[in-house]
DRENDO-931881 format. One line per field, with one value per residue (C-alpha): residue number from 1; chain; y, z, x. Coordinates in Angstrom, 3 decimals, decimal comma. Each point is the difference from the previous one (the first is absolute). Layout:
% residues N
nr c(NUM / ...)
kette c(A / ...)
c2 c(Y / ...)
c3 c(Z / ...)
c1 c(X / ...)
//
This chain:
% residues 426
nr c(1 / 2 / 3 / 4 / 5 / 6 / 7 / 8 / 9 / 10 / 11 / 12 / 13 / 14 / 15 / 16 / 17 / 18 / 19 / 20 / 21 / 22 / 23 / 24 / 25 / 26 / 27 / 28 / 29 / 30 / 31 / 32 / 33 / 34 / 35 / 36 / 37 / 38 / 39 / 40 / 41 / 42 / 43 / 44 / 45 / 46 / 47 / 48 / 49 / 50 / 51 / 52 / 53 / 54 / 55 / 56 / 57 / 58 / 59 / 60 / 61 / 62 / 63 / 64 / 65 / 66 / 67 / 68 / 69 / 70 / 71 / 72 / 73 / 74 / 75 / 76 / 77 / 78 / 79 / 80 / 81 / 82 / 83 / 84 / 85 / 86 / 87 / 88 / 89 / 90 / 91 / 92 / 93 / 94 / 95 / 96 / 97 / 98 / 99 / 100 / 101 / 102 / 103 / 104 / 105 / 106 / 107 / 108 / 109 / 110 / 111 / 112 / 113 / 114 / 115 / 116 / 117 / 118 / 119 / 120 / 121 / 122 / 123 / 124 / 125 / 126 / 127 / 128 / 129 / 130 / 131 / 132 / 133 / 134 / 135 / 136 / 137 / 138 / 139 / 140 / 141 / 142 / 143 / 144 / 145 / 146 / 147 / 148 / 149 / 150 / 151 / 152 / 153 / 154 / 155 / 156 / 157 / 158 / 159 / 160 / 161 / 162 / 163 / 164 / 165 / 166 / 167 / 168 / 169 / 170 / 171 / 172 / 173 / 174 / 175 / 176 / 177 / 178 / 179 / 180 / 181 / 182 / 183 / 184 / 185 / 186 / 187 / 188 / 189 / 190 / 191 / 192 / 193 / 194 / 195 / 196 / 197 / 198 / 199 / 200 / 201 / 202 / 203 / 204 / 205 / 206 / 207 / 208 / 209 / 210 / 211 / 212 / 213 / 214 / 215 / 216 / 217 / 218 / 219 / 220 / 221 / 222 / 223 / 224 / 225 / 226 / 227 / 228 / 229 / 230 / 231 / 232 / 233 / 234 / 235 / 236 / 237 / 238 / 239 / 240 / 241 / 242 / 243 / 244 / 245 / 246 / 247 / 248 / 249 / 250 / 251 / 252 / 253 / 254 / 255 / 256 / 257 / 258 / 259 / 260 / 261 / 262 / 263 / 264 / 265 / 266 / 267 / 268 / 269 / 270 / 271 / 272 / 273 / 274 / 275 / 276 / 277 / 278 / 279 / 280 / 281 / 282 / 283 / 284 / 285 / 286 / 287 / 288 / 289 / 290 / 291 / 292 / 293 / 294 / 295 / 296 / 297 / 298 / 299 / 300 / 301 / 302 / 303 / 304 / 305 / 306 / 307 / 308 / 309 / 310 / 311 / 312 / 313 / 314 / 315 / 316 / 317 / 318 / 319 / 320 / 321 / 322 / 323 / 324 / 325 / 326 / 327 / 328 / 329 / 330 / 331 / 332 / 333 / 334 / 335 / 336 / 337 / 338 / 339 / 340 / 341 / 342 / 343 / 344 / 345 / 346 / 347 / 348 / 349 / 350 / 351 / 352 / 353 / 354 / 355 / 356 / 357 / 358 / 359 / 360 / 361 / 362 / 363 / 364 / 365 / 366 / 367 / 368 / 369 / 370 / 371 / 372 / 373 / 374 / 375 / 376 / 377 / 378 / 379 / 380 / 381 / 382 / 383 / 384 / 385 / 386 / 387 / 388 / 389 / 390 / 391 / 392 / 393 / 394 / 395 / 396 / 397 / 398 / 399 / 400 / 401 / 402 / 403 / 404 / 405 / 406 / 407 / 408 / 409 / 410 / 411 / 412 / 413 / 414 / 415 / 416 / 417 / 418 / 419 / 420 / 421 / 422 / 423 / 424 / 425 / 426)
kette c(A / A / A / A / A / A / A / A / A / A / A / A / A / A / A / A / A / A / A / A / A / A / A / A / A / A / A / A / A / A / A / A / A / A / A / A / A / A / A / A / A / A / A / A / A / A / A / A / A / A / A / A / A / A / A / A / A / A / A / A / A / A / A / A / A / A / A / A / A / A / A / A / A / A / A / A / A / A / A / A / A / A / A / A / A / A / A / A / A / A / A / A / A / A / A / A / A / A / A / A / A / A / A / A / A / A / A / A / A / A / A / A / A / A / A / A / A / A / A / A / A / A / A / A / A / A / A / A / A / A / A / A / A / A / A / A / A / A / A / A / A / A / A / A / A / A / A / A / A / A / A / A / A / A / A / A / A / A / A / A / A / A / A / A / A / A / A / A / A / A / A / A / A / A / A / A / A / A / A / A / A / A / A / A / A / A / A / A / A / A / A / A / A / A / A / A / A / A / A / A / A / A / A / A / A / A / A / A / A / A / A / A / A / A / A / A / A / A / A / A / A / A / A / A / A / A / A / A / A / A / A / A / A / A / A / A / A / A / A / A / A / A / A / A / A / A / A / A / A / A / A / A / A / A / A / A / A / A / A / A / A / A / A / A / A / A / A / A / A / A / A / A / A / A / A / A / A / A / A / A / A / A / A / A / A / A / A / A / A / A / A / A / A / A / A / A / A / A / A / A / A / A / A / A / A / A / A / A / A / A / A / A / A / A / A / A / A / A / A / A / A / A / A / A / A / A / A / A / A / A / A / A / A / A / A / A / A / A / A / A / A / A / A / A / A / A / A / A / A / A / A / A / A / A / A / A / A / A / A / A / A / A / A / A / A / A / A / A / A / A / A / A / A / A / A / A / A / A / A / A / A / A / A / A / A / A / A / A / A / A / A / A / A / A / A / A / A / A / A / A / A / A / A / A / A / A / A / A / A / A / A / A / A / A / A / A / A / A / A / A / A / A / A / A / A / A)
c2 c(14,562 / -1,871 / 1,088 / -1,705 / -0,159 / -2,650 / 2,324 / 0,010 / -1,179 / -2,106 / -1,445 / -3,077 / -0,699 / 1,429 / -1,942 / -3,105 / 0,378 / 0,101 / -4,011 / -0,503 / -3,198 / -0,003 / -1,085 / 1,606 / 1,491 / -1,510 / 2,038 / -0,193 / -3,755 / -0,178 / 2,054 / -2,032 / -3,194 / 1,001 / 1,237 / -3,460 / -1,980 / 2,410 / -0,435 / -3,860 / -0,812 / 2,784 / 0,401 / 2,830 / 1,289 / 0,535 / 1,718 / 2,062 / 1,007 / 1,144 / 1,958 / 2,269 / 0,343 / 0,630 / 1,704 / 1,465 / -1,836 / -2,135 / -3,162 / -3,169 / -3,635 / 1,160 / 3,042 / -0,796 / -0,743 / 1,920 / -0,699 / -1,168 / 3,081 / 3,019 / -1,545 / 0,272 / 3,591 / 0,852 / 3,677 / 1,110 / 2,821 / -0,736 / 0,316 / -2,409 / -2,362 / 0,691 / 0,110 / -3,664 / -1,466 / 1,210 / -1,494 / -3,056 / -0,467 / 0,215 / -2,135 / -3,111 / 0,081 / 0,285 / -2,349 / -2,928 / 0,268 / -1,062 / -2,535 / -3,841 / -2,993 / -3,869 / -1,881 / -3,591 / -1,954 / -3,311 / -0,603 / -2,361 / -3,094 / 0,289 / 1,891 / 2,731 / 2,910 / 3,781 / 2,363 / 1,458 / 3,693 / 0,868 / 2,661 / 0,184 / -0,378 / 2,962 / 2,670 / 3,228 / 3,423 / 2,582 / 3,574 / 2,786 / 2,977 / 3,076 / 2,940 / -0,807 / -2,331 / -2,397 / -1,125 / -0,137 / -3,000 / -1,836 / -0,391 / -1,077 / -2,610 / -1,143 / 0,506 / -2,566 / -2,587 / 0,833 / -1,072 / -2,536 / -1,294 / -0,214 / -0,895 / 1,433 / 3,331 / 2,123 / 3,324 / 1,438 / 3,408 / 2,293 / 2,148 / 3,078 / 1,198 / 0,352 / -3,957 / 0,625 / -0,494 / 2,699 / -0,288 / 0,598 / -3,457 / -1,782 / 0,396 / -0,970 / -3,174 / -0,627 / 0,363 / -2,326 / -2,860 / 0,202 / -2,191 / 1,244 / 2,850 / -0,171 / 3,743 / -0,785 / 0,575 / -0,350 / -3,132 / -1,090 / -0,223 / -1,931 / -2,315 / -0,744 / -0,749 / -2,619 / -1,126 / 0,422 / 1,128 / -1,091 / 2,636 / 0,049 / -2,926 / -1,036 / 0,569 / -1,686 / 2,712 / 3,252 / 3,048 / 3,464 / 3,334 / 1,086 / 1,483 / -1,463 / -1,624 / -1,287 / -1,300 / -1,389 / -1,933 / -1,364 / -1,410 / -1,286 / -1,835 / -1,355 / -4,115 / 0,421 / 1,626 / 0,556 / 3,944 / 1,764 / 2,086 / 2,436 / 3,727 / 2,534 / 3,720 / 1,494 / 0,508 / 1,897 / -0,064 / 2,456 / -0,641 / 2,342 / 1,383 / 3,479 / -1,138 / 0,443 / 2,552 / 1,823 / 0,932 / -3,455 / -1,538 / 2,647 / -0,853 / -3,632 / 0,212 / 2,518 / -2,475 / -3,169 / 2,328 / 0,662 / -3,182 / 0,988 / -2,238 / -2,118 / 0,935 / -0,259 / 2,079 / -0,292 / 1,986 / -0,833 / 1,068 / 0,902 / 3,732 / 2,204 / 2,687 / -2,059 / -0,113 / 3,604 / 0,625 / -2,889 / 1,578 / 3,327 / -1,519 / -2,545 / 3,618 / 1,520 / -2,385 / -0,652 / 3,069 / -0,413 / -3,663 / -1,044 / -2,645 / 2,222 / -0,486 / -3,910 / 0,817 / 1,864 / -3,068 / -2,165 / 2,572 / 0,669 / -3,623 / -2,427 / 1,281 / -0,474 / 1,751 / -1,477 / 1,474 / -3,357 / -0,093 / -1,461 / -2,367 / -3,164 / 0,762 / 1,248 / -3,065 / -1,876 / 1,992 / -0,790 / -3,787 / 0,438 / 2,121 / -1,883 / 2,789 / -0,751 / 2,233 / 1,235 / 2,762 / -0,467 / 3,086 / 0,033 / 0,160 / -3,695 / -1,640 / -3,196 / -0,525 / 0,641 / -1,554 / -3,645 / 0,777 / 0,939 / -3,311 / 0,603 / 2,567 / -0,381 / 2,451 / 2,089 / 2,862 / 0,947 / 3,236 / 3,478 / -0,640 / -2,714 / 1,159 / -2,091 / 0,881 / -1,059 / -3,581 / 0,626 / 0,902 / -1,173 / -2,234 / -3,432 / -1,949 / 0,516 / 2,586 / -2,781 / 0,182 / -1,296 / 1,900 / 0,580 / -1,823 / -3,274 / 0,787 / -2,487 / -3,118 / 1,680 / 1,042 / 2,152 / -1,349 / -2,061 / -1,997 / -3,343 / 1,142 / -0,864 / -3,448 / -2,968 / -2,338 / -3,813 / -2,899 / -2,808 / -3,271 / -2,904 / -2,682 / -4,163 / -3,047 / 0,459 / 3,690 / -1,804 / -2,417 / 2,057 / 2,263 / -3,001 / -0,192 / 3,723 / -0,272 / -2,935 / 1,564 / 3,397 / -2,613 / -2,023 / 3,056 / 1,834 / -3,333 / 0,195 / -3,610 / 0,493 / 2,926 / -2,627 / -2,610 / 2,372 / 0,537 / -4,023 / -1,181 / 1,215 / -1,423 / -3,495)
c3 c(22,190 / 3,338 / -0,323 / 3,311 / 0,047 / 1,970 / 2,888 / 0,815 / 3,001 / -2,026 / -3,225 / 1,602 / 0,128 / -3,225 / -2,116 / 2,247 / -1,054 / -4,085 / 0,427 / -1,852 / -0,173 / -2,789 / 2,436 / -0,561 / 2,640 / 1,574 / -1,339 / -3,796 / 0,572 / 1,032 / -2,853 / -2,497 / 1,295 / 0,191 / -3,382 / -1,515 / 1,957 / -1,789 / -3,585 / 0,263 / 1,750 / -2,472 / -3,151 / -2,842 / 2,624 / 2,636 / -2,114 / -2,042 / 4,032 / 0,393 / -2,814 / 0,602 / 4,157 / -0,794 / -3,617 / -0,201 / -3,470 / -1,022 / -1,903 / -0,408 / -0,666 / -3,757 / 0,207 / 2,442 / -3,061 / -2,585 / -3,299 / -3,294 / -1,269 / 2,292 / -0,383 / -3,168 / 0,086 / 2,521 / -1,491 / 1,486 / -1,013 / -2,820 / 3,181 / 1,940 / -2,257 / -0,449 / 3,853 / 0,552 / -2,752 / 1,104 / 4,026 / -1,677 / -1,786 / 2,673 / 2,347 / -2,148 / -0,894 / 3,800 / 0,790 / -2,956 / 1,503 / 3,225 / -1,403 / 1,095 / -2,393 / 0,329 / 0,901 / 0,950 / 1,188 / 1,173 / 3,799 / 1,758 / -0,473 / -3,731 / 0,192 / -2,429 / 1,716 / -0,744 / 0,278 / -2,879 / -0,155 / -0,902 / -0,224 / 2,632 / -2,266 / 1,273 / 3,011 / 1,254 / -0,227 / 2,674 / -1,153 / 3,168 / -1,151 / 1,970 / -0,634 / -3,255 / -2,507 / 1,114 / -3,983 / 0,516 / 3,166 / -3,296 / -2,093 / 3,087 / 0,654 / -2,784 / -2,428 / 1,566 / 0,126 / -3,872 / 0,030 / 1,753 / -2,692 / 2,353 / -2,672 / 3,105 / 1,951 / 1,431 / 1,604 / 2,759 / 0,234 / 1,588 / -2,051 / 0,664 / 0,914 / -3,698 / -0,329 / -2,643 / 0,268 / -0,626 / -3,748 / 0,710 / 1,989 / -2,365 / -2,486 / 1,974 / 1,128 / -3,422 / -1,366 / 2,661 / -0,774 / 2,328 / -0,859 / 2,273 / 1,655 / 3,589 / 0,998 / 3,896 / 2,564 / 3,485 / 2,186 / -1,843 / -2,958 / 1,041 / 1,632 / -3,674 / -1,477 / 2,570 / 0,069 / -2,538 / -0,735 / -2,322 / -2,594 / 0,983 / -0,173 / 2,130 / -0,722 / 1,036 / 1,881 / 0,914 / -0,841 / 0,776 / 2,371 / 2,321 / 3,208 / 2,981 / -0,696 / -3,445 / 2,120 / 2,594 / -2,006 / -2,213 / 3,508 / 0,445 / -3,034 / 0,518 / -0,588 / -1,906 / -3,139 / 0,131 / 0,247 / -0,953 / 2,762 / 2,797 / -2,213 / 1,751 / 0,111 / -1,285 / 1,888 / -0,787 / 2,199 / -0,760 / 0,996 / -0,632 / 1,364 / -0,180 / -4,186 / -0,323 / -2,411 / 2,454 / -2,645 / -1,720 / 3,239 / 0,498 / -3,178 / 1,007 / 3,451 / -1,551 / -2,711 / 2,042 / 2,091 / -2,945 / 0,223 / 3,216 / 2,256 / 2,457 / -1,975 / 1,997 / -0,749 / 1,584 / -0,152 / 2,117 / -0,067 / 1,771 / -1,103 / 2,144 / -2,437 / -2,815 / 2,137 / 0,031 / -3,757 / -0,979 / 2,483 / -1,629 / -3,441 / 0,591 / 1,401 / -3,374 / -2,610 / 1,668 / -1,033 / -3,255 / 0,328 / -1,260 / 2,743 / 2,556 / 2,271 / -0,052 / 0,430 / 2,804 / 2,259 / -0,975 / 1,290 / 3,144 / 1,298 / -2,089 / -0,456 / 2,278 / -0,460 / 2,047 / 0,902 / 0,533 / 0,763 / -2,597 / -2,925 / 1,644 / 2,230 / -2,972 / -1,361 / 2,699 / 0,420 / -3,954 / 0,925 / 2,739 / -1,719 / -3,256 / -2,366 / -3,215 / -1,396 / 0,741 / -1,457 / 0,592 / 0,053 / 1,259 / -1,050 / 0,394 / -1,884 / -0,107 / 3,895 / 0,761 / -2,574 / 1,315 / 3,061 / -0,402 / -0,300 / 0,481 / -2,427 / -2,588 / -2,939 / 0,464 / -1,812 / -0,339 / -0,345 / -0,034 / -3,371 / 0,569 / 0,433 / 1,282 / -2,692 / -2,566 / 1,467 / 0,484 / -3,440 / -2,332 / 1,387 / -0,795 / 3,749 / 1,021 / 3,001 / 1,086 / 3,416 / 3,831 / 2,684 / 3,233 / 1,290 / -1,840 / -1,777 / 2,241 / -1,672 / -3,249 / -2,924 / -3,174 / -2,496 / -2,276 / -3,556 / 1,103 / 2,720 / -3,226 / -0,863 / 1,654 / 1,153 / 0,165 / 0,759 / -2,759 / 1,534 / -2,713 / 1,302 / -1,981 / 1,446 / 0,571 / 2,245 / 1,501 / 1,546 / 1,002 / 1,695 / 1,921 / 3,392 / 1,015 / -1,197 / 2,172 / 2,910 / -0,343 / 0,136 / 3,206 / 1,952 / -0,828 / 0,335 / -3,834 / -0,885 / -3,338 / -1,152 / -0,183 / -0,990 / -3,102 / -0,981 / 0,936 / -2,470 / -3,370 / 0,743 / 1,752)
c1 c(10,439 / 1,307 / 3,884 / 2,520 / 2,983 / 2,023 / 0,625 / -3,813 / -1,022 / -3,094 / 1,967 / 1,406 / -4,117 / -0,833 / 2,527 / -1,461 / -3,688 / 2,038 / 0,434 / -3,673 / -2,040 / -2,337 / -2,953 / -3,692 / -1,950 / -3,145 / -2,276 / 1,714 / -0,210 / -3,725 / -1,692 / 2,363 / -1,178 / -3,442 / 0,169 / 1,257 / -2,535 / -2,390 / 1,322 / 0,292 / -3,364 / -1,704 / 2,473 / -1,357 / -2,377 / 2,153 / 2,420 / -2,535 / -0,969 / 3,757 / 0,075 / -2,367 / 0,542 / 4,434 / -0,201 / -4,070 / -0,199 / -3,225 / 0,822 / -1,095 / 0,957 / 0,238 / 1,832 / 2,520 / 2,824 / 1,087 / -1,697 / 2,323 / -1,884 / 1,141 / 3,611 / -0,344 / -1,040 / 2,669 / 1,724 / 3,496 / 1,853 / 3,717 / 2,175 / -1,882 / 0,787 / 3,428 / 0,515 / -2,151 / 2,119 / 3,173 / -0,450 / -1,278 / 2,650 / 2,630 / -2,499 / -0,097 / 3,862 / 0,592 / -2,506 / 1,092 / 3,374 / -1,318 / -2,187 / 1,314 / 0,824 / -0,584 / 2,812 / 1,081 / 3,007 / 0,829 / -0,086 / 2,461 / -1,985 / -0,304 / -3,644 / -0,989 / -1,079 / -0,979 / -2,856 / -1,731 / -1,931 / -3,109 / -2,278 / -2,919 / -3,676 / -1,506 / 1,757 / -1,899 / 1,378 / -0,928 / 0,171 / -0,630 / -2,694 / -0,091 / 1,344 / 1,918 / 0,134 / 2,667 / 0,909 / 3,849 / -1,638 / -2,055 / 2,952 / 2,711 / -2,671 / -1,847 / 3,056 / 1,874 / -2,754 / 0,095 / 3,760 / -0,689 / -2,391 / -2,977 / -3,077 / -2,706 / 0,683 / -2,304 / 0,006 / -1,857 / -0,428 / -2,940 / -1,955 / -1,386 / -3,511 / -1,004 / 1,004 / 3,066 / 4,040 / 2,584 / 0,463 / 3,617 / -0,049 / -1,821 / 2,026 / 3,147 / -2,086 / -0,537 / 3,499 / 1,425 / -2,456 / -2,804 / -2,444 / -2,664 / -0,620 / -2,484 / -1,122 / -0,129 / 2,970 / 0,680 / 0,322 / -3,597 / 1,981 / 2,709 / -2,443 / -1,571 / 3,276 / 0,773 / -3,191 / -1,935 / -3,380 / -2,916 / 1,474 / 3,479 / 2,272 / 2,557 / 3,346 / 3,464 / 1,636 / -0,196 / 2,349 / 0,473 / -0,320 / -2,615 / -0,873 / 0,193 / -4,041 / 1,861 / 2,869 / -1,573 / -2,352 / 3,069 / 0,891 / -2,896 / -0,847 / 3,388 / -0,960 / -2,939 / 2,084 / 3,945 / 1,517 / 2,536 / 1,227 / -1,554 / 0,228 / -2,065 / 0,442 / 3,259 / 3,054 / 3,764 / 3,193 / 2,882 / 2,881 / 2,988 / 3,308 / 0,852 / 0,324 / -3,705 / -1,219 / -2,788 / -2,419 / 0,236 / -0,811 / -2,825 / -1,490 / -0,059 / -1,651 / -2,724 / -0,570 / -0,650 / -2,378 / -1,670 / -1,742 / -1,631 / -1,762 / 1,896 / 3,268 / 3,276 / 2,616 / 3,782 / 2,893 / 3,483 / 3,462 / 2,791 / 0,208 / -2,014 / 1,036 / -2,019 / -3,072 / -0,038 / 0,569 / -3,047 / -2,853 / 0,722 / -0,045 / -3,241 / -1,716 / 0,795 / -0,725 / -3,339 / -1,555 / 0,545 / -1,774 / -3,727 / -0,875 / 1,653 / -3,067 / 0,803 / 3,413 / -0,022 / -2,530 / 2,868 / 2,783 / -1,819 / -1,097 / 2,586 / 3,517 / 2,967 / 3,594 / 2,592 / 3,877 / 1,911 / 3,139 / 1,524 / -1,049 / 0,521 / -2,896 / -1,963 / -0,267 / -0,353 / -3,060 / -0,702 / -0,007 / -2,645 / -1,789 / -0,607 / -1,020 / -1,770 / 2,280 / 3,435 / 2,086 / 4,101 / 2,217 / 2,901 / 3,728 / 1,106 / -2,792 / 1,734 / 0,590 / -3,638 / -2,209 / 0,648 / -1,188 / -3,096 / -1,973 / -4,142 / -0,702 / -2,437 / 2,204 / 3,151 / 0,769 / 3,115 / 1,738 / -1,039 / -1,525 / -2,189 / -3,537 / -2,443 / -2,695 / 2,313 / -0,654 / -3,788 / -0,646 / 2,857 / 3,107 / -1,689 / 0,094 / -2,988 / -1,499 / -1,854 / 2,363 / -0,535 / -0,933 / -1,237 / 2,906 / 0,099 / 2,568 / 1,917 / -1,636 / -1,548 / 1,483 / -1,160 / -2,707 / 2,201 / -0,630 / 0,659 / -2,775 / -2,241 / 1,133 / -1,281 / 3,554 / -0,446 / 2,534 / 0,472 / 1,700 / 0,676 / 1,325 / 1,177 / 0,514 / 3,621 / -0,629 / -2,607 / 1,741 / 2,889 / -2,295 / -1,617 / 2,273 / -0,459 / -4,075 / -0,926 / 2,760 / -2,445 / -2,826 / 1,030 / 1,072 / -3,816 / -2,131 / -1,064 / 0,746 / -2,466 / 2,492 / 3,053 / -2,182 / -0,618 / 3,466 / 0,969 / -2,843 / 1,538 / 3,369 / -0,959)
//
């Protein structure tokens, strides 16, 4: 762990290099590209090819979706059930509330106008494989394109070398109204989804997590298919005064490490006393952990503790930082919590895990990060729904809206737009 404190002679530069832009590197951006120029000029081939050079698995056109038949078949344990059921639940209450409703009114000229909401036809799930099965990821995802009432949804997930799909994940696929299920990850995948395939059809947007090939490809595709936001690898920011409870906070920081990779992992406060207390307490609890070999990558190369000098700078720090996650402690919750304006979830309070809201809460994990938290926020219901403008307009609105039509139309040069208007009322 990288621990300064604001008497260091290099944490003016450190807390500099915080202020993130959620831009690839040239190398992430030239295999991505070169990967969707090879799934649209070559489609199934190119990403039975893909599948067998990233995940050493040998399909074919005809295996590379899950048949009605192994869903079907798909065994979990009682409490896997119970567990799935219980997160859906919570998802698609949270997710109905946030759901949006036609509406009209009448304009100043006597128009009718509104927008009404709709679900997209068909939308494109992206579940990450790797080390675990990501099932709470399939139901923040898919379950609210099932709120959303969203007839088409498919998933994306990569299989492993045997060619089958944690049973654990296929069942939460299932339950949250997956419709089809395509065995192939990556940026290749992504690529399909937008584009489509002989076997695999397009869909209308793309949602959900990835690494930074997922991401970048998202980007990408950006145009050819609509996203949802830029979610790559997972990210935590802790922020607490001398409040904090240092073996809740431990716990935290060792369980956003837990997903490995190109985690990030922030604590700051203005207790050096704290920092103290948390090391010793992260250093204990991760003996006892099972993906303490992860754990400790993620300690060595991605986590930061900084000493601030008092909370004000903290989250001013928070704001550049624009963490996927952060975690609020302090004593005068009310005076701080406005402030902080770019993250993608707070938590609030000493007893306010974050796996509570990966598993459980209902708003979905589906967060920003990298940095663009600044102009993204969390995946959302009305993310789902498809918004379009109705305009009504009679004879009498018409001509009242006339004057500042053929004005617009003098000032532009677009004599056939006021002719338009002038025609119905002449």
């Amino acid at each position: 762990m990288k621990i300064l404190g604001y008497r260091d002679a290099d944490y003016e530069s450190f807390v500099k290099r915080l202020n993130r832009r959620a831009l690839p590197t040239h190398d992430v951006r030239d295999l991505v590209a070169d990967i969707i120029a090879e799934v649209a000029g070559q489609g199934d081939k190119a990403l039975v090819a893909y599948a067998k050079r990233f995940d050493n698995v040998e399909l074919n056109a005809k295996k590379l979706f899950i048949t009605p038949e192994e869903l079907a078949d798909v065994k979990v344990a009682p409490s896997t059930k119970k567990a799935v059921a219980a997160s859906l639940k919570n998802i698609i209450a949270f997710a109905k509330g946030g759901l949006r409703k036609d509406w009209s009114m009448i304009n100043a000229e006597g128009a009718r106008v509104g927008e009404r909401f709709q679900p997209f036809d068909r939308v494109g799930v992206y579940v990450p494989g790797g080390k675990a099965p990501l099932v709470s990821t399939a139901l923040m995802t898919a379950g609210f394109a099932k709120a959303a009432g969203v007839p088409e949804i498919i998933a994306a997930t990569p299989c492993g070398p045997d060619g089958k799909v944690n049973p654990e994940l296929l069942y939460a696929l299932k339950a949250a109204g997956v419709t089809e299920i395509l065995k192939i990850g990556g940026a290749q995948a992504i690529a399909a989804l937008a584009l489509g395939t002989k076997t695999v059809k397009p869909v209308d947007r793309l949602f959900g997590p990835g690494n930074r090939f997922v991401v970048e490809a998202k980007r990408q595709l950006f145009g050819a298919v609509s996203i949802d936001l830029l979610p790559g690898p997972s990210e935590v920011l802790i922020i607490s005064d001398k409040t904090g409870n240092p073996d809740y906070i431990a716990a935290d920081l060792l369980a956003q490490a837990e997903h490995g990779g190109d985690s990030v992992i922030g604590f700051i406060t203005d207790s050096k006393a704290l920092i103290g207390k948390v090391v010793k307490a992260v250093e204990k609890q991760l003996l006892t952990l099972n993906r303490a070999k992860y754990i400790k990558e993620v300690l060595k190369q991605g986590t930061f503790i900084l000493n601030v000098r008092n909370m004000a700078e903290a989250v001013e720090i928070s704001n550049a930082f624009a963490s996927e996650h952060v975690s609020l402690i302090c004593a005068d919750e009310k005076k701080w919590l406005p402030q902080i304006r770019t993250a993608g979830a707070i938590y609030l309070g000493n007893n306010s895990p974050v796996a509570v809201g990966d598993f459980l809460a209902g708003p979905s994990h589906t967060l920003p990060t990298g940095g663009s938290g600044r102009s993204f926020s969390g995946l959302r219901a009305d993310q789902f729904q498809r918004r379009t403008s109705i305009v009504k307009l009679d004879k009498k609105s018409v001509r009242k809206s006339l004057e500042v039509v053929q004005e617009f139309a003098r000032i532009e040069g677009l004599d056939a737009h006021g002719r338009s208007t002038a025609i119905r009322v002449e």
